[in-house]
C-alpha positions in Angstrom: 78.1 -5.9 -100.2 74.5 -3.4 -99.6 73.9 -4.2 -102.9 74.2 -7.9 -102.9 72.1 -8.0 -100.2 69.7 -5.6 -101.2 69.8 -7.3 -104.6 69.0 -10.7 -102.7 66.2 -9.2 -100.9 64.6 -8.1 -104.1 65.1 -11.8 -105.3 63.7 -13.4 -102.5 60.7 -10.8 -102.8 60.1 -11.7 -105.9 60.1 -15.7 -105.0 57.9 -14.7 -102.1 55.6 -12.7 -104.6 55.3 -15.6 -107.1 54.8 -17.5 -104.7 52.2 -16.3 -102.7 50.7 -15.7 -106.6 50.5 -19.7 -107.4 48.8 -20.2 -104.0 46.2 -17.8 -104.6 46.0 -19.4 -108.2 45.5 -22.9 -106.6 43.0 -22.1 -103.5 41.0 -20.0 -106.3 40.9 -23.4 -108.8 40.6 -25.4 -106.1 37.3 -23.3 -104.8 36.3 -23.7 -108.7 36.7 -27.4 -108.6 34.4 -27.7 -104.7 31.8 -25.2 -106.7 31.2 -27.3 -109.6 31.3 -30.3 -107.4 28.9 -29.0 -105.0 26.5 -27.6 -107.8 26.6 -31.2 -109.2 25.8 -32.8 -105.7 22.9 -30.5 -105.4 21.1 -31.3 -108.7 21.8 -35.3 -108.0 20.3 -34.9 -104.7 17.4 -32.9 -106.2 16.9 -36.0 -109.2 17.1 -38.2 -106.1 14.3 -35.8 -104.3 12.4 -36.6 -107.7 12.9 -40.2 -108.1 12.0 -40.7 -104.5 8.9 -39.1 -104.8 7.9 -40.2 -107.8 8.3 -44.1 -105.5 6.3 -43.0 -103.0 3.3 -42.1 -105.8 3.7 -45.4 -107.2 3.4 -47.4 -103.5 0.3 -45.4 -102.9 -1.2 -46.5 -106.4 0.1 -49.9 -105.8 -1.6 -49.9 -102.3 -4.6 -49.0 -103.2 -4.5 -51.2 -106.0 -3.8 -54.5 -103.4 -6.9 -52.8 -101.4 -9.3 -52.8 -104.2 -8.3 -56.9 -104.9 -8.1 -57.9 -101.1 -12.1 -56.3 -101.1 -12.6 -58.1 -104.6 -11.7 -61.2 -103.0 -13.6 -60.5 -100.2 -16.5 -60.1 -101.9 -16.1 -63.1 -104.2 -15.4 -65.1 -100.8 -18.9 -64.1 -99.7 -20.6 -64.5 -103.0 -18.9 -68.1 -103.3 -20.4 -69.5 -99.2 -23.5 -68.0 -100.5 -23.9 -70.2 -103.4 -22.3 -73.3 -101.4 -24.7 -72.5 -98.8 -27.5 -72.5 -100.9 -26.4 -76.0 -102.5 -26.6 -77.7 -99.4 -30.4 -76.3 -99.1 -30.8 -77.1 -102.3 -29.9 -80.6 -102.4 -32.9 -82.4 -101.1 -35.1 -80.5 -103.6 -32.2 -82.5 -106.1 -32.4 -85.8 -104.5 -36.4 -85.8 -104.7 -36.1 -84.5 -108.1 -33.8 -87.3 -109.6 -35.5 -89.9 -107.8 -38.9 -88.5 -109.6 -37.6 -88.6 -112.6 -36.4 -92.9 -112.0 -40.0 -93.2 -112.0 -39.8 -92.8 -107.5 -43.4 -93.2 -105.9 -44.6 -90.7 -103.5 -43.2 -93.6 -100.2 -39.2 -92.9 -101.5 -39.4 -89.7 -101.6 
């Protein structure tokens, strides 16, 4: 009867031992498997990092690029009510000139 129970004990020592041996097993692949997973998170997050930055350099160019038109078209703006300006001076000095030139006497113009 001792040794059936002792023989038991050994057994269930054994069970115990094999399985406390597949748990290790598992947490250990398990910590593997979070590793790799969080080694892979890290260099997304880092292309991410890269990509973003790389966004923000192109607003800025882009930016500065809308800048440099909205002045552009600033300027041509001013350039253009120049020249309309000076066509409304201008146009008397027309008028007189075409009527001159249908033969006007010095009383038209």
């Amino acid at each position: 009867m001792i040794t059936l129970s002792l023989s038991f004990l050994v057994v269930a020592l054994a069970g115990c031992l094999l399985f406390q041996m597949v748990t290790v097993f598992q947490l250990r692949s398990g910590q593997t498997e979070i590793r790799e997973k969080q080694a892979s998170a890290c260099e997304r997050i880092h292309q991410l990092e890269q990509e973003l930055a790389a966004l923000c350099n192109a607003s800025v160019g882009a930016g500065e690029h809308v800048l440099r038109l909205e002045h552009q078209m600033q300027r041509i703006n001013e350039r253009q009510n120049g020249l309309e300006m000076r066509a409304v001076g201008d146009r008397p000095y027309n008028q007189a000139n075409q009527l001159v030139n249908k033969g006007a006497d010095i009383g038209e113009l």
